[in-house]
MARTOR-640922 format. One record per residue (C-alpha): residue in one letter; chain; y, z, x. Coordinates in nm, 4 decimals. Each point is the difference from the previous one (the first is absolute). Example, Ala and Ser with C-alpha at 12.3 -4.5 7.8 and 13.67 -1.06 7.14 Angstrom:
2
   aa   ch          Y          Z          X
    a    A    -0.4500     0.7800     1.2300
    s    A     0.3440    -0.0660     0.1370
//
This chain:
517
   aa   ch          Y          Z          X
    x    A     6.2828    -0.4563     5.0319
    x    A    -0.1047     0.2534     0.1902
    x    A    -0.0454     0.3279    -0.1273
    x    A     0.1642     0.3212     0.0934
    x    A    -0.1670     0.2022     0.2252
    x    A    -0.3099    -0.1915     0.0508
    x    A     0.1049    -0.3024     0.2600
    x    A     0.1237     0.3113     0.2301
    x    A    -0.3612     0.1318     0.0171
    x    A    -0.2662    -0.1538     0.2574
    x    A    -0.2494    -0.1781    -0.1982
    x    A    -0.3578    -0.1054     0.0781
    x    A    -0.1807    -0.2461    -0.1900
    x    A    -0.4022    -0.0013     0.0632
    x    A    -0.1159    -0.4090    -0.0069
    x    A    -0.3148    -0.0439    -0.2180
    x    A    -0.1570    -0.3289     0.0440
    x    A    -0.2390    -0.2215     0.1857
    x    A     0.1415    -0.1224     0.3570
    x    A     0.0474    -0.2816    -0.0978
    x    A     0.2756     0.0701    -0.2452
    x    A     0.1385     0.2628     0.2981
    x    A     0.0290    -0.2871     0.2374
    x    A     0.1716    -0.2546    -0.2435
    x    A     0.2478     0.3077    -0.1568
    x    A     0.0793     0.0299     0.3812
    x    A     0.0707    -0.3620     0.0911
    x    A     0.2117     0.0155    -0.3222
    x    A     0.1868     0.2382     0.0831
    x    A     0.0790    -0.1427     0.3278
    x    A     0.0875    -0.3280    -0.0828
    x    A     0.2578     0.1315    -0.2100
    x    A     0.1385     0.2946     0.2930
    x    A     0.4070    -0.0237     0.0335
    x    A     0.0245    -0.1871    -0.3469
    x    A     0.2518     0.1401    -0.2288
    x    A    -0.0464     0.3667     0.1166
    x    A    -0.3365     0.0216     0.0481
    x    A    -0.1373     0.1485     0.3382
    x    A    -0.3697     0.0045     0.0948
    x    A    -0.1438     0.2065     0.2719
    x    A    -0.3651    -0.0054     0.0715
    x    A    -0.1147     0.3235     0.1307
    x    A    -0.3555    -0.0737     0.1132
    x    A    -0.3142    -0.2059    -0.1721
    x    A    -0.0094     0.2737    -0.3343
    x    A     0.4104     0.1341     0.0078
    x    A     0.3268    -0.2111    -0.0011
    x    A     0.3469     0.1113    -0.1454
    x    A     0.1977    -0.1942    -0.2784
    x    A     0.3377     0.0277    -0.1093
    x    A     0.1887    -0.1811    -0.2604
    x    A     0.3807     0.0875    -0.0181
    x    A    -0.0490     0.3263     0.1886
    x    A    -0.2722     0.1076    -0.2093
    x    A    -0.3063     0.0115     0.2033
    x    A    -0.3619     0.0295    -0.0400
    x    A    -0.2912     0.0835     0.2345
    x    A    -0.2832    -0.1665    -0.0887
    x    A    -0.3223     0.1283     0.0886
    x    A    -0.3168    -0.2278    -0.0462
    x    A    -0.3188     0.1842    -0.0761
    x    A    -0.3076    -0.2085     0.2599
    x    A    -0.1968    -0.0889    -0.2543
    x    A    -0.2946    -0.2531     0.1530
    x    A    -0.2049    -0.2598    -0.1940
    x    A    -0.2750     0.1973    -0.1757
    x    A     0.0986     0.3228     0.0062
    x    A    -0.1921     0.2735    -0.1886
    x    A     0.2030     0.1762    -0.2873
    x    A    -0.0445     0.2951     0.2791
    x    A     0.1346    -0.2069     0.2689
    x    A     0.3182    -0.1143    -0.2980
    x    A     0.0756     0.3640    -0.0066
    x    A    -0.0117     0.1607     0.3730
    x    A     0.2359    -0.3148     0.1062
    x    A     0.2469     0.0675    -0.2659
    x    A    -0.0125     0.4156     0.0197
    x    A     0.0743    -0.0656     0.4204
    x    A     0.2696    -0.1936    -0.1054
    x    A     0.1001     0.2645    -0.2649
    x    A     0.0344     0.2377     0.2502
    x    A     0.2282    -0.2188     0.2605
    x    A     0.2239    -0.0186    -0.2167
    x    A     0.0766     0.3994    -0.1269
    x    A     0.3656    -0.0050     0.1330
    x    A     0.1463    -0.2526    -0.2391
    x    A    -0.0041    -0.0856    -0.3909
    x    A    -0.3669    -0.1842    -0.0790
    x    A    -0.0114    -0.2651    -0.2345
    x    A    -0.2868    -0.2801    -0.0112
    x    A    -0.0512    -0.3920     0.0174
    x    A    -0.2413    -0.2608    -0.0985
    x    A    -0.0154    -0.2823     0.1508
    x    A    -0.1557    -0.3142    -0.1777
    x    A     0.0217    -0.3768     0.0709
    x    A     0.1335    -0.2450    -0.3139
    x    A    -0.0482     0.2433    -0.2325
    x    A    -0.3897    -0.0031     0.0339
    x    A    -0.1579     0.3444    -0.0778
    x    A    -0.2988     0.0152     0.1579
    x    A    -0.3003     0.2290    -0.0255
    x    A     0.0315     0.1697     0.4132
    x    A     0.3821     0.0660    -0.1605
    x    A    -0.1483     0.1849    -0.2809
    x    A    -0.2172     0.2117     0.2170
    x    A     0.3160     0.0722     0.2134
    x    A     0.1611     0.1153    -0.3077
    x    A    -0.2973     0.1935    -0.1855
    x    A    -0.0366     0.1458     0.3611
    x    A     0.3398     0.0803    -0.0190
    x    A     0.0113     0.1629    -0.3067
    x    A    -0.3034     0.2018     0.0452
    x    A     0.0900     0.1518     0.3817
    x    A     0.3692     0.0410    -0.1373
    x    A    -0.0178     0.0624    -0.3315
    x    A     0.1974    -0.1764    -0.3427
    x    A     0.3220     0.1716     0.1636
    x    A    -0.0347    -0.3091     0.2903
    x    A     0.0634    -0.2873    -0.2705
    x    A     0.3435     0.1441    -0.0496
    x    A     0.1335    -0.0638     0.3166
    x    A    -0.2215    -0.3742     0.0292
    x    A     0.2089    -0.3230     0.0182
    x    A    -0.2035    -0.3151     0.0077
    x    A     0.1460    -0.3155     0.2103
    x    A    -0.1383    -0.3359    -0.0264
    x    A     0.0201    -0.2582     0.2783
    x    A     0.0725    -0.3337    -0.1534
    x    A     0.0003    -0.2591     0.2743
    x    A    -0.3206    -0.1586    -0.0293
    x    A    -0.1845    -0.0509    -0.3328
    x    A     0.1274     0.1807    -0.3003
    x    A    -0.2053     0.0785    -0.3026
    x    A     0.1058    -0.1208    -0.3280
    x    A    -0.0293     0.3416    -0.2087
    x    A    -0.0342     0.3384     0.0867
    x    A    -0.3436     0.1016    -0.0324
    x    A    -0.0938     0.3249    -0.2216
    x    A    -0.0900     0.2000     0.2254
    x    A     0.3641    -0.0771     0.1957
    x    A     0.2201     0.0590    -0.3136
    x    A    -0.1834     0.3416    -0.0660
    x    A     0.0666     0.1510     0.3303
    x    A     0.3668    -0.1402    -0.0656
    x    A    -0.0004     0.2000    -0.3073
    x    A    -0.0843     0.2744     0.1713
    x    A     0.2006    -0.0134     0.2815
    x    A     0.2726    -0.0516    -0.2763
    x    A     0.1045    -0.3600     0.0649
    x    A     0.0528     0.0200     0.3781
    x    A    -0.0985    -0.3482     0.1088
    x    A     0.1542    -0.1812     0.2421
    x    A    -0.0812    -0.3703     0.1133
    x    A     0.1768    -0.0851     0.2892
    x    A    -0.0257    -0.3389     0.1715
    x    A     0.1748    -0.1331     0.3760
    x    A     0.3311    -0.1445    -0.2157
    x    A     0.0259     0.2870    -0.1907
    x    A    -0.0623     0.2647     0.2537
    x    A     0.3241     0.1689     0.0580
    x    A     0.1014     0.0389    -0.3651
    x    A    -0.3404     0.0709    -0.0825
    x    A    -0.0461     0.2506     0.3315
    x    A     0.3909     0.1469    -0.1915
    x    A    -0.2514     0.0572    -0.3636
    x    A    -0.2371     0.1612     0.1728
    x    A     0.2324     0.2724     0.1298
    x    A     0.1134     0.0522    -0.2859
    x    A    -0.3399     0.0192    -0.1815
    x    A    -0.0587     0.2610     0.2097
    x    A     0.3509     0.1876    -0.0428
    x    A    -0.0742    -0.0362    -0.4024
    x    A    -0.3768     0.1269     0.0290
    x    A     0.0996     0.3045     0.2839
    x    A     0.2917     0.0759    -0.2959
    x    A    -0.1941    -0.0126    -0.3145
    x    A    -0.3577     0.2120     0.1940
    x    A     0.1799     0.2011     0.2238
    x    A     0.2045    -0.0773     0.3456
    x    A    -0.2683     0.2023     0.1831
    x    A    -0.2554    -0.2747    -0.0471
    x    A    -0.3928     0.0559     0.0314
    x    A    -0.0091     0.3226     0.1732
    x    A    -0.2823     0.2093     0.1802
    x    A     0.0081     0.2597    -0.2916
    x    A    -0.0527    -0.3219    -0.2214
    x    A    -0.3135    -0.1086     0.2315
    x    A    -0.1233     0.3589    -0.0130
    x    A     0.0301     0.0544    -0.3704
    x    A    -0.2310    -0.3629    -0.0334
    x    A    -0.2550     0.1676     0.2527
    x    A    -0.0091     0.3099    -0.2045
    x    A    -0.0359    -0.1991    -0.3363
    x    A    -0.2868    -0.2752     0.1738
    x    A    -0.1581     0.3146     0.0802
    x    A     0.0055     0.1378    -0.3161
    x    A    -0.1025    -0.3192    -0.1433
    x    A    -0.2828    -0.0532     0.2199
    x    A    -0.1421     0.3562    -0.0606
    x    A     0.0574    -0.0567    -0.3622
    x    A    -0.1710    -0.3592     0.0146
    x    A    -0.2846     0.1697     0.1927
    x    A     0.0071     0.2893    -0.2340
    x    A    -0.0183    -0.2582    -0.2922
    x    A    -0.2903    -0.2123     0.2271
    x    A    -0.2330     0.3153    -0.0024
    x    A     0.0892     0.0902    -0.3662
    x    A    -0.1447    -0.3767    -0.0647
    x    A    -0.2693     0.0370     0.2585
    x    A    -0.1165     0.3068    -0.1841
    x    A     0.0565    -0.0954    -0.3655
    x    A    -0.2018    -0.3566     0.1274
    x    A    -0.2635     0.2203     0.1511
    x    A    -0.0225     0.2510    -0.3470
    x    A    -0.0144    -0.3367    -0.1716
    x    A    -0.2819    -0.1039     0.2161
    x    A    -0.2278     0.3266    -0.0584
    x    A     0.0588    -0.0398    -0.3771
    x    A    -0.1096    -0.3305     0.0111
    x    A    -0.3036     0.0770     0.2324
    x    A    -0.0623     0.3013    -0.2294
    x    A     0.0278    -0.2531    -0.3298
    x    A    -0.2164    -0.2474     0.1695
    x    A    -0.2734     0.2410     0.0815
    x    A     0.0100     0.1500    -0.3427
    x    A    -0.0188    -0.3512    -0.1429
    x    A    -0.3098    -0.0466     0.2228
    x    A    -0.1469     0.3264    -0.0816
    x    A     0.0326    -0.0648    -0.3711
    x    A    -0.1323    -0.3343     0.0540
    x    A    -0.3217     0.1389     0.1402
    x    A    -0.0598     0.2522    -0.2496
    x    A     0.0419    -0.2870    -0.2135
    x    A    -0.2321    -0.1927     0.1523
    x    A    -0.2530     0.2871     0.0227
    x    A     0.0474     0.0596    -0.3330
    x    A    -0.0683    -0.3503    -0.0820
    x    A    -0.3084    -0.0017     0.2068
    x    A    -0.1063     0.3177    -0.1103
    x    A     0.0352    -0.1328    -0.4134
    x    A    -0.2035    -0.3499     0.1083
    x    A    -0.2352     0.2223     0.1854
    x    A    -0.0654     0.1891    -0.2982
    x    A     0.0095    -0.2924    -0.2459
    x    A    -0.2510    -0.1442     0.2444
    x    A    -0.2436     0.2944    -0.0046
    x    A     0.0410     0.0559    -0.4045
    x    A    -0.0900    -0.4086    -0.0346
    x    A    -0.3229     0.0474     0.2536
    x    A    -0.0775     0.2720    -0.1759
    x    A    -0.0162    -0.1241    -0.3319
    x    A    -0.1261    -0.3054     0.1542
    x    A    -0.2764     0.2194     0.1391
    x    A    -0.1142     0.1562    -0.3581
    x    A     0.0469    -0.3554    -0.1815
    x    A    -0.2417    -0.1371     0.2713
    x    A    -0.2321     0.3276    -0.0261
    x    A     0.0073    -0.0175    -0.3879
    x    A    -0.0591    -0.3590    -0.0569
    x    A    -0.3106     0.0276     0.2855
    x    A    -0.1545     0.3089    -0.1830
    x    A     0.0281    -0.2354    -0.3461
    x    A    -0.1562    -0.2941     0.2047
    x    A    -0.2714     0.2324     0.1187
    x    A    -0.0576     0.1080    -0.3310
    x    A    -0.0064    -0.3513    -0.1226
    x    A    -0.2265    -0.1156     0.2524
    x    A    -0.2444     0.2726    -0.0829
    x    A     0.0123    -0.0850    -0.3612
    x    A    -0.0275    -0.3412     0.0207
    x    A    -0.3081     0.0471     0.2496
    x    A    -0.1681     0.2276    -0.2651
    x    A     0.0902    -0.3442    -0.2679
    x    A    -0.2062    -0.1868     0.2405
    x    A    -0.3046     0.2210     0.0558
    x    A    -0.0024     0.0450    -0.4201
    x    A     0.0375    -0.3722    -0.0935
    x    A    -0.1268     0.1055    -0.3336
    x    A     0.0949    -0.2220    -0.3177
    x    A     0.0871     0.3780    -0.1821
    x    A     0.2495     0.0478     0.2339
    x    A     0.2127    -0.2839    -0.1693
    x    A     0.0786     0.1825    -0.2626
    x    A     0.2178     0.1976     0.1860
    x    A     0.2268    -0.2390     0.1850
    x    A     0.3190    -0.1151    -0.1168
    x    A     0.0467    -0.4417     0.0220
    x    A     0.2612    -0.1981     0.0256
    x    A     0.0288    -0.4186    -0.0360
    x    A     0.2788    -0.1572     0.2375
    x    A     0.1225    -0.3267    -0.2350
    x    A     0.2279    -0.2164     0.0486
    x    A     0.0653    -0.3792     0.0797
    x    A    -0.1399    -0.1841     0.3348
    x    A     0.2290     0.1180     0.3168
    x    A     0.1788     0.2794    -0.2027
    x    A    -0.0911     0.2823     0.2776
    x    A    -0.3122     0.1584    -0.1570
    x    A    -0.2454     0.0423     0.2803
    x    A     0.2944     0.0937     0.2167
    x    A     0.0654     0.2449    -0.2376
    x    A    -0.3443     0.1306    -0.0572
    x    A    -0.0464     0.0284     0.4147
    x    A     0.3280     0.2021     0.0062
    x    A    -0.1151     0.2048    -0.2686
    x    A    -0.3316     0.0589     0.1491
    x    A     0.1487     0.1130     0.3503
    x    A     0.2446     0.2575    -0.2053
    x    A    -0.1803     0.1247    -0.1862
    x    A    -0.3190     0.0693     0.2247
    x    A     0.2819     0.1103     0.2486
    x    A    -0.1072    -0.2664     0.2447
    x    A     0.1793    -0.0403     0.2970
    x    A    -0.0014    -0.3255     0.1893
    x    A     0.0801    -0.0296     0.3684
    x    A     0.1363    -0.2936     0.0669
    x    A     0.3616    -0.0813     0.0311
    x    A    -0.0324    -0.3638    -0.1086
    x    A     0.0305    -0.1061    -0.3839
    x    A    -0.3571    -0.1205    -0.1197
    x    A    -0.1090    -0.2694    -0.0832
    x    A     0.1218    -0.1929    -0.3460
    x    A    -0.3172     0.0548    -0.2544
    x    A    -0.2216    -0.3259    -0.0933
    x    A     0.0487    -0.1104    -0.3418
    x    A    -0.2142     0.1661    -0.2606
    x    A    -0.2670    -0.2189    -0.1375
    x    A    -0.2058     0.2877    -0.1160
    x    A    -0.0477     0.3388    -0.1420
    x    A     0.0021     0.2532     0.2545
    x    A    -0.0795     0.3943    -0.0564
    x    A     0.1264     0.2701     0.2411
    x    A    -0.0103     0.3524    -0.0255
    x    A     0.1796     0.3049     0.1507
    x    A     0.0733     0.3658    -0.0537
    x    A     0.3714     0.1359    -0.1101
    x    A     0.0304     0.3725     0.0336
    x    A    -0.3416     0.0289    -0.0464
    x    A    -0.1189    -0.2315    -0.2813
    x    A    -0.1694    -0.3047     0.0062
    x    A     0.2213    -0.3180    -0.0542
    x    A    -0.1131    -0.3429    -0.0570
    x    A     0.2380    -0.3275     0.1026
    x    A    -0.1250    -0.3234    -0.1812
    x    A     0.1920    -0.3340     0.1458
    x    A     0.0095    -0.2755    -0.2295
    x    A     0.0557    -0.3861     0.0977
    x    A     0.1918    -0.1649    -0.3110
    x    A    -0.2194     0.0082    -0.3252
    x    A     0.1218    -0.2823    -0.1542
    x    A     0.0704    -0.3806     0.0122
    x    A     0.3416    -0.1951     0.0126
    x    A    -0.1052    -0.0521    -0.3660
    x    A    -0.0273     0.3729    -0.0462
    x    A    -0.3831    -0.0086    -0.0469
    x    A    -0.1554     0.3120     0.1064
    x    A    -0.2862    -0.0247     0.2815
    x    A    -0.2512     0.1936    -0.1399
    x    A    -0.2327     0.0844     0.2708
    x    A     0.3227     0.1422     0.1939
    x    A     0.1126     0.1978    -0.2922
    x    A    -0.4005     0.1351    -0.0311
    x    A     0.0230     0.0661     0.4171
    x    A     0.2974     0.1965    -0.0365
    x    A    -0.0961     0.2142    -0.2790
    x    A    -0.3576     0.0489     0.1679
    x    A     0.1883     0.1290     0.3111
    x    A     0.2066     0.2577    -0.2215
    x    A    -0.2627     0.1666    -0.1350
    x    A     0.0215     0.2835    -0.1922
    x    A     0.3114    -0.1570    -0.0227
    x    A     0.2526    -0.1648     0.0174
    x    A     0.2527     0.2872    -0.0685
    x    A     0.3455    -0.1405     0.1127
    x    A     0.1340    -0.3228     0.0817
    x    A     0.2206    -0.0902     0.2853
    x    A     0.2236    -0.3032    -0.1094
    x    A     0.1248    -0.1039     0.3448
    x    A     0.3573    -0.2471     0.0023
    x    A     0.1698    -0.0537     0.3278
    x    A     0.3893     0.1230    -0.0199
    x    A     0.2325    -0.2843    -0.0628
    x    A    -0.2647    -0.2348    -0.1298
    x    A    -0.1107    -0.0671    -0.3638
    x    A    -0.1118    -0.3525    -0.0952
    x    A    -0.0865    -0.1394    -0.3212
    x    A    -0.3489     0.0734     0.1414
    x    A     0.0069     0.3782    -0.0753
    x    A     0.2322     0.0049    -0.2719
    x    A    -0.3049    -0.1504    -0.1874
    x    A    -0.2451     0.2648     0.1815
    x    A    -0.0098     0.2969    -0.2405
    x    A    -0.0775    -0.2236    -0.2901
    x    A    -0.3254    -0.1466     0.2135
    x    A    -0.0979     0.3451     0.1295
    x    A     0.0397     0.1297    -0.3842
    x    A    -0.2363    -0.2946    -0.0980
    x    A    -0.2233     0.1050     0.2649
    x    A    -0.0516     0.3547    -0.0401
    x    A     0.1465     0.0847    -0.3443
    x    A     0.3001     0.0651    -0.1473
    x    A     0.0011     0.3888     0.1497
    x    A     0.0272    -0.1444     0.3144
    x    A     0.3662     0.1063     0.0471
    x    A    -0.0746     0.3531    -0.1216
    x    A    -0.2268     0.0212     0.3778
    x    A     0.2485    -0.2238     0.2175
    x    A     0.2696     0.0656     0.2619
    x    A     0.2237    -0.2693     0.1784
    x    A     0.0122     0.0729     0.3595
    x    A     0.3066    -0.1525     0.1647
    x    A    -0.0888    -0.1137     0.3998
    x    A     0.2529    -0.0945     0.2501
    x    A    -0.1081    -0.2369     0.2575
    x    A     0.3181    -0.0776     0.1819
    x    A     0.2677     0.2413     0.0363
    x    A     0.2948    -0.1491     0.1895
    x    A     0.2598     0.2873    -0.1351
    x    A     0.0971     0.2760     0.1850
    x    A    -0.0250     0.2364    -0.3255
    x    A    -0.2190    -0.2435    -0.2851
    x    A     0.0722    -0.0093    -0.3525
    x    A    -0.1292     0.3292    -0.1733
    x    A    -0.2662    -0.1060    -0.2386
    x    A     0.1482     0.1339    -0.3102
    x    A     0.3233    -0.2156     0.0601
    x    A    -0.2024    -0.2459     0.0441
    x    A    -0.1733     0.0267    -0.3449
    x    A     0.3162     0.0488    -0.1313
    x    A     0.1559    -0.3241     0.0651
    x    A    -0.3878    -0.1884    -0.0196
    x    A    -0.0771    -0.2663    -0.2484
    x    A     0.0086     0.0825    -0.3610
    x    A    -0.3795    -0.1054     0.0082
    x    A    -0.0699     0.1934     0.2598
    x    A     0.1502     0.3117    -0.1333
    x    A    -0.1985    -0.0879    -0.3312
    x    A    -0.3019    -0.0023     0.2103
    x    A     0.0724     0.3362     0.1218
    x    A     0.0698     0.1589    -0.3142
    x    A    -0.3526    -0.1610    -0.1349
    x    A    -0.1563     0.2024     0.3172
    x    A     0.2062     0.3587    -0.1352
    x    A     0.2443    -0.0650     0.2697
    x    A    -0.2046     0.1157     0.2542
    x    A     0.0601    -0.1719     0.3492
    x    A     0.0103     0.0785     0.3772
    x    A     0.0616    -0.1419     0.3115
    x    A    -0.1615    -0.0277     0.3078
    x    A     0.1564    -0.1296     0.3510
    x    A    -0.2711    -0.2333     0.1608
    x    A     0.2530    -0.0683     0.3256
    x    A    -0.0409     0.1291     0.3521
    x    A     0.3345     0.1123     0.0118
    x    A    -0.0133     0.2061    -0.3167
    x    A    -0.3674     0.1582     0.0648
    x    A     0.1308     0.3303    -0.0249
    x    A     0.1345    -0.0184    -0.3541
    x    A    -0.3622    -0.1157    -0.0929
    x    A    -0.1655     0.3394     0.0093
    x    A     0.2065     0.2022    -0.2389
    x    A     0.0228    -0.3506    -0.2096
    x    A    -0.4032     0.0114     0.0075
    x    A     0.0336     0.3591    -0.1171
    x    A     0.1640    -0.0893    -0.3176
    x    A    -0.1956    -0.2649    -0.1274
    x    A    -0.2949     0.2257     0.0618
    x    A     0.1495     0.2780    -0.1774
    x    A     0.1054    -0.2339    -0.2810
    x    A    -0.3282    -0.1597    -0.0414
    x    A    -0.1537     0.3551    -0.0611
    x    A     0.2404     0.0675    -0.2590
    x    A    -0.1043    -0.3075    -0.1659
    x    A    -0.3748     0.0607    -0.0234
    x    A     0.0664     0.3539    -0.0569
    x    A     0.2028    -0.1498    -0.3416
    x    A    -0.3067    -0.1548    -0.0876
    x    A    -0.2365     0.2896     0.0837
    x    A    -0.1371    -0.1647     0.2827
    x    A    -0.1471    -0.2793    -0.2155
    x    A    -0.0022    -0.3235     0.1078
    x    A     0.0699    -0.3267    -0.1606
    x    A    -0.2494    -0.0955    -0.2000
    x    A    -0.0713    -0.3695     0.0114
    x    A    -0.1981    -0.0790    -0.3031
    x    A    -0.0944    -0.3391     0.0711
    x    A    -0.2385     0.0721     0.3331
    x    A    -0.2585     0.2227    -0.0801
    x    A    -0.0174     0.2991     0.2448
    x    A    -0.3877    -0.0600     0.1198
    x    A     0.1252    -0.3739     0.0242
    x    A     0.2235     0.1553     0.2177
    x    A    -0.1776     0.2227     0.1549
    x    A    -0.3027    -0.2312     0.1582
    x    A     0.3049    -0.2037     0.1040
    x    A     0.1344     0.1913     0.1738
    x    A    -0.3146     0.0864     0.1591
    x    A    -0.0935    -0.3739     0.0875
    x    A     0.3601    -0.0118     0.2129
    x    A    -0.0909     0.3085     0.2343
    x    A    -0.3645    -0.1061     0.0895
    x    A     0.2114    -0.3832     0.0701
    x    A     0.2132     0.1660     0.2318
    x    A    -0.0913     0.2307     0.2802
    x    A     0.1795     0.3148     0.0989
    x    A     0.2392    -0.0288    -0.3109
    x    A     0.0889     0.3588     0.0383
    x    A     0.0804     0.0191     0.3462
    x    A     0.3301     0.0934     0.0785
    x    A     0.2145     0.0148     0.3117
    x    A     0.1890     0.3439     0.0543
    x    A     0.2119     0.0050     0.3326
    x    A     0.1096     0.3279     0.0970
    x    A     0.2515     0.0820     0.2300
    x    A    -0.0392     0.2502     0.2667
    x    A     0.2261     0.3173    -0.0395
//
């Protein structure tokens, strides 16, 4: 089935494979010499002659050693190229039970890449099936079938001659349908031209990448710096703001400090001149206030705090002070607030279990007041109200007359403050006791508080403030008169109040810690 013109022409097929596959197509090939037409002739090691019927074949086998370089792939099968310029060129792969395997890939790639897609065309690939034979044709395999357009060929020792007969006319039918001229030099030098096109373009396409990565780069470097620049001024301005925050709160720090020691001074002065006077006329013009209240209800704790405040004492320890002793009698301080004279009067309880009044107490404390008392401080712990002081204004009414309330304030303390932002006092009026409101309303709703915890300290001095403030703007109601207690006489009073300060020495003294500036 030969076809016209083409057996007439010398052909040259170029052997790709391993040697092994060379050396087993050969032994083939002479096994089966003088069968049925078929003639072998080996030439040397890499060249012997085959002819089938007449048609003959010079097969040239391309050296290609174990571990050859793609480099090495392609000078071995260019010098065998080039051996073979006097005859029609076609190509054959060689592979052994239809395996595929990856050294016959590189000879093919290698193939393709020194000789171009035009090489494929004129590519038949022969398998040797004597030994083992794979089940199915790998992918790989049947795609370079495909492309080689279905010449495959698996020839085994029975088959050889008709098979050797196929193969002839494989390559009749694939010289016919690409051209009888087979793989020619202008073919080879047409692939060169195109690999060097593609490589320049590839290279040209590598440095277009190289530079767009290496723009990319700067941007980011320039991003990243600007990101660290604004980061800084950030920062600066951050540290610059807290810098400034931190020299407004000195400041102000600074002036409270300065302010509060120029009032202590001033206190301190005044209070020295009380002490150098000591004259009974002075009385007249200080303003007196009675702490009340049931046993353990916060009074002297109260009255201390008070005292400190408002003589704008300062103490230097860091440690909370001691609890106060229970109050088993009347005791009398005095201090100046902005520069008038202010006297504190702590009471024990004046009355029984049975509410009956102790007399000599209720005398003491009224002694102590003198000229006064003016106000008085009604002192409940937050969160506590017993029976005990529901019943109080009713014995302090009995005691000191029924315009008792008109003169009192309740003065809410808080001894133990557990919450990270306490209960505002006026919710907590608002959801007290009915009685307790009552009691409130009886006193003309006047109430403060005052925060007798460590942790709170600071919210003492503006809380001191108030009650001071709304103290004066009770006696100033009254026009500075006092409560008049018509059951005591006022000498009575008086000479009793004497008799206490010659019992006690140093009654007056007071203890005024200033900080240094």
């Amino acid at each position: 089935m030969s076809h016209k013109g083409i057996t007439s022409t010398s052909q040259r097929m170029l052997v790709i494979s391993a040697e092994e596959e060379w050396l087993a197509f050969k032994s083939l090939l002479q096994d089966n010499s003088g069968k049925k037409h078929v003639q072998f002739r080996l030439g040397s090691s890499q060249v012997c002659d085959l002819a089938v019927d007449g048609h003959s074949i010079s097969l040239h086998y391309a050296d290609l050693k174990e571990d050859v370089t793609e480099e090495g792939i392609s000078q071995a099968i260019d010098g065998c190229f080039k051996s073979c310029t006097d005859g029609v060129i076609t190509f054959l792969l060689l592979i052994q039970g239809g395996h595929y395997t990856k050294r016959q890939r590189r000879m093919v790639e290698t193939l393709q890449a020194h000789f171009g897609a035009e090489a494929l065309k004129y590519l038949v690939v022969l398998s040797l099936e004597d030994g083992e034979v794979a089940d199915t044709l790998e992918d790989a395999l049947l795609e370079l079938i495909n492309m080689c357009e279905g010449r495959y060929c698996r020839v085994t020792s029975s088959n050889a001659t008709d098979k050797l007969q196929a193969l002839f006319e494989m390559v009749d039918y694939m010289l016919a349908e690409n051209g009888v001229t087979g793989y020619t030099d202008a073919m080879l030098t047409e692939a060169r031209k195109r690999s060097t096109e593609d490589s320049a373009m590839m290279m040209l396409k590598r440095k277009v990448q190289e530079a767009e990565e290496k723009e990319q780069a700067y941007k980011q470097l320039v991003q990243e710096q600007e990101q660290r620049r604004a980061k800084e001024m950030a920062g600066l301005k951050k540290k610059h703001a807290e810098e400034r925050k931190r020299e407004a709160a000195e400041n102000k720090q600074y002036e409270t400090k300065r302010e509060s020691l120029e009032e202590a001074v001033i206190s301190h002065r005044a209070m020295s001149q009380l002490h150098v006077r000591g004259a009974d006329d002075d009385d007249t013009k200080k303003m007196s206030i009675i702490l009340l209240g049931l046993s353990g209800s916060g009074k002297t704790s109260a009255l201390n705090l008070i005292l400190e405040r408002a003589g704008n004492q300062y103490s230097i320890s860091g440690s909370d002070p001691e609890p106060p002793q229970p109050t088993s009698s009347c005791e009398r301080k005095e201090v100046f607030a902005a520069g008038k004279p202010l006297i504190l009067v702590d009471t024990p309880e004046l009355w029984d279990e049975d509410g009956v009044e102790n007399l000599e107490l209720v005398k003491d404390c009224l002694a102590l007041s003198f000229p006064g008392p003016h106000v008085f401080l009604l002192v409940l712990q937050v969160g506590r109200f017993t029976q005990g002081e529901c019943e109080m204004l009713g014995h302090l009414q009995k005691i000191f007359g029924r315009d008792f309330a008109e003169h009192a304030v309740v003065l809410f303390v808080r001894f133990d403050c557990n919450q990270h932002r306490p209960q505002r006092i006026d919710d907590y009026v608002a959801g007290a006791h009915a009685t307790l409101q009552g009691l409130i309303q009886k006193c003309g709703s006047r109430y403060y508080e005052l925060n007798l915890t460590k942790t709170q300290n600071a919210l003492s001095y503006p809380q001191v403030k108030d009650l001071l403030s709304g103290i004066n703007k009770l006696v100033a109601s009254h026009g500075g008169r006092s409560l008049s207690v018509r059951r005591f006489p006022v000498k009575e009073l008086q000479e009793r109040k004497k008799m206490i300060e010659e019992g006690k020495e140093g009654a007056l003294e007071g203890n005024y810690l200033l900080r240094d500036a």
